[in-house]
N, C-alpha and C positions, 0 to 999 in steps of 0.2 A: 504493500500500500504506500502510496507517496503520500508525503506529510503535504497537508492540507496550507501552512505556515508555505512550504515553497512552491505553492500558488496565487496567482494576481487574481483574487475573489473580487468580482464585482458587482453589488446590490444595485439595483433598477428600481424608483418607487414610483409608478404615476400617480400622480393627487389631484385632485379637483375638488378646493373648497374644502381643507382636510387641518387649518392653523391650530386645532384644540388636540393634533394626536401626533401631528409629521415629525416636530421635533422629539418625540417619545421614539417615536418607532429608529427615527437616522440616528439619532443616539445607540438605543442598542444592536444597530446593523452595524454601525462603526467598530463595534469593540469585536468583532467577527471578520467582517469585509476592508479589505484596502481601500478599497473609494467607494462610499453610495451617493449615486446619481440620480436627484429628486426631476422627476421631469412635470412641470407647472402645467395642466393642461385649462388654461385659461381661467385660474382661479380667481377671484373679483374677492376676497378677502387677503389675511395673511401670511398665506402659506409659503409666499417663496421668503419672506421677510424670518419664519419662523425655522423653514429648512436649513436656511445660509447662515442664521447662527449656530444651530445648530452642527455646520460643520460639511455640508453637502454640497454636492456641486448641483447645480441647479441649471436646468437648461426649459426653458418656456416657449409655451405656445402662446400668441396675442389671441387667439379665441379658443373657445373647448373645440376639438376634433373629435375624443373620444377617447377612450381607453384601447383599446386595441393601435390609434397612432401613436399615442403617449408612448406606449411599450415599442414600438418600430423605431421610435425617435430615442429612448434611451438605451434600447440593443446596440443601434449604431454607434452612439455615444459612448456605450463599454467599450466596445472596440475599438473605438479611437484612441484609447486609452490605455489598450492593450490588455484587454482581458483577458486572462483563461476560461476561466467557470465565471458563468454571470447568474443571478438568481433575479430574479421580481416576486415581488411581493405587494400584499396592499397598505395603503396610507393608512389606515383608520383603526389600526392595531389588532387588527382579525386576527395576522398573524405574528406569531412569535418567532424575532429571530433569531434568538437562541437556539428554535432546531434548522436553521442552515446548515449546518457541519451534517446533522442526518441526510439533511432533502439535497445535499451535493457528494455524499458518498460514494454513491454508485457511481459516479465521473470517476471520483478520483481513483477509484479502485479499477477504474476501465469496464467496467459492467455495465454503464449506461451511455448513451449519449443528450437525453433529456430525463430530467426525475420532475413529475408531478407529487407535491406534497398532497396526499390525499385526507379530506374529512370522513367520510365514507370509512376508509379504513381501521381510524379512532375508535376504539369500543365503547369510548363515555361519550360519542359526539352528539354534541346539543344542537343542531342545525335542523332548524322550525319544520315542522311537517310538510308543508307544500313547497317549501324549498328543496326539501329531500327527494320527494314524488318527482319536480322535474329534474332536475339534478340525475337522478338515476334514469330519466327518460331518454335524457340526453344522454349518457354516457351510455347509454346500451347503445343508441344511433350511432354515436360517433364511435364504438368497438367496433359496429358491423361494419362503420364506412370505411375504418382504418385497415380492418383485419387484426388488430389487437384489442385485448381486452384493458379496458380503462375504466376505474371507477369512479374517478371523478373527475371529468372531464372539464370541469368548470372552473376546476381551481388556478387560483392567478400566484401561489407559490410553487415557485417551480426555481429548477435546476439546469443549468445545459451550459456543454464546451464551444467553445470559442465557435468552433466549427458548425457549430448547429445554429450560432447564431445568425454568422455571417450565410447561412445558408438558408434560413428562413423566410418562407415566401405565403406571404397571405395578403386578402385584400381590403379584410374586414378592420373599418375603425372602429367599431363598436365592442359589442361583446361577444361577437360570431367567430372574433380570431383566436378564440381559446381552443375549439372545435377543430375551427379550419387550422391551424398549426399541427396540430397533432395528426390531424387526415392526412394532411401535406408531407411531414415528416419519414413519416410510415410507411406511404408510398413511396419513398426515396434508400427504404433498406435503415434507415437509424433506428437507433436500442430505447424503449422509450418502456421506463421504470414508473412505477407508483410507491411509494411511502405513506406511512401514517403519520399525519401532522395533527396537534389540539390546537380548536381555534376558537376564537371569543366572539359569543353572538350579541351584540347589543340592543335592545328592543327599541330603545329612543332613533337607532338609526336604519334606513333603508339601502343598504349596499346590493350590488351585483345586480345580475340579470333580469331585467322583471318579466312581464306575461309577454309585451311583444316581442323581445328582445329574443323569448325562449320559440315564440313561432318562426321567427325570422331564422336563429338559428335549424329547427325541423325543417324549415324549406330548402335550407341552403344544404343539408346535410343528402336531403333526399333529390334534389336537383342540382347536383356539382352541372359547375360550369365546366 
């Protein structure tokens, strides 16, 4: 196993609208990662204001695109940078990144070439019921469409080498490129691993995918361009 220490880790966070958690979350990705790179996707409060003292490098959008370009726009931006392993993660403290060193193992050990931090996996996971229902709808979709089995296709922590990044190809700004990445991938022969990650559900807040988002992905799934 190669020590985790003689690799250029680099953390990816997109936020939009996220100044009450960003610098929580870039704090504890720094004590793990060599550089986290917050990308602003048009946030109208003070998130870049709260990232950059925190310590982040900070690269912005002048309007929201979406989460799926926020994550295009800071893939690039590892690379520039020189990444090895690059992780994404969400702003608003879902995830903990304390398990980074898990949800990048399988790179570093050569067994993977992308690792999906899976909730699904979690035995105590608290992820609300009808989040669950589509969540597992979509990941069966996106298993059949892949040819691998994926059980949580939705999730935005994730792991992958350099090579996977600079090699990733999707078209969706939204939340359809969590799907289409890994269909994409898949088709191309890369190793693509699931983990169990704990993640925090906060009722006051409304994060990820919602109803259209989740049709939009079923159509795209069952109608590849």
């Amino acid at each position: 196993m190669i020590s985790v220490l003689l690799l250029k880790v680099v953390c990816v966070i997109p936020a939009h609208n996220e100044e009450s958690t960003i610098s929580s979350v870039v704090r504890n990705a720094r004590t793990i990662c060599n550089l986290v790179i917050v990308v602003d996707d048009g946030s109208t409060d003070k998130t870049v204001e709260e990232a950059t003292k925190a310590k982040a490098k900070v690269v912005s959008h002048i309007i929201r695109l979406g989460v799926g370009a926020a994550l295009s726009t800071g893939l690039r931006a590892a690379s520039n940078h020189d990444a090895e392993i690059i992780v994404t993660l969400d702003a608003d403290e879902q995830h903990d990144p304390k398990e980074i060193p898990n949800v990048i193992a399988p790179i570093v050990d050569g067994k993977a070439d992308l690792v999906i931090g899976s909730r699904i996996l979690e035995k105590n996971s608290e992820m609300p019921f009808q989040k669950l229902v589509a969540n597992k709808i979509l990941s069966k979709l996106t298993s059949f469409a892949s040819g691998i089995e994926i059980k949580d296709s939705q999730s935005g922590f994730r792991g992958m080498s350099r090579h996977v990044a600079d090699s990733i190809k999707y078209e969706s700004t939204d939340y359809q490129w969590a799907s289409e990445m890994i269909i994409s991938l898949s088709k191309r022969g890369f190793r693509i691993v699931d983990v169990p990650i704990k993640t925090v559900y906060f009722k006051s807040r409304r994060r990820g995918a919602g109803f259209r988002d989740a049709i939009k992905i079923l159509y795209n799934i069952l109608h590849p361009k």
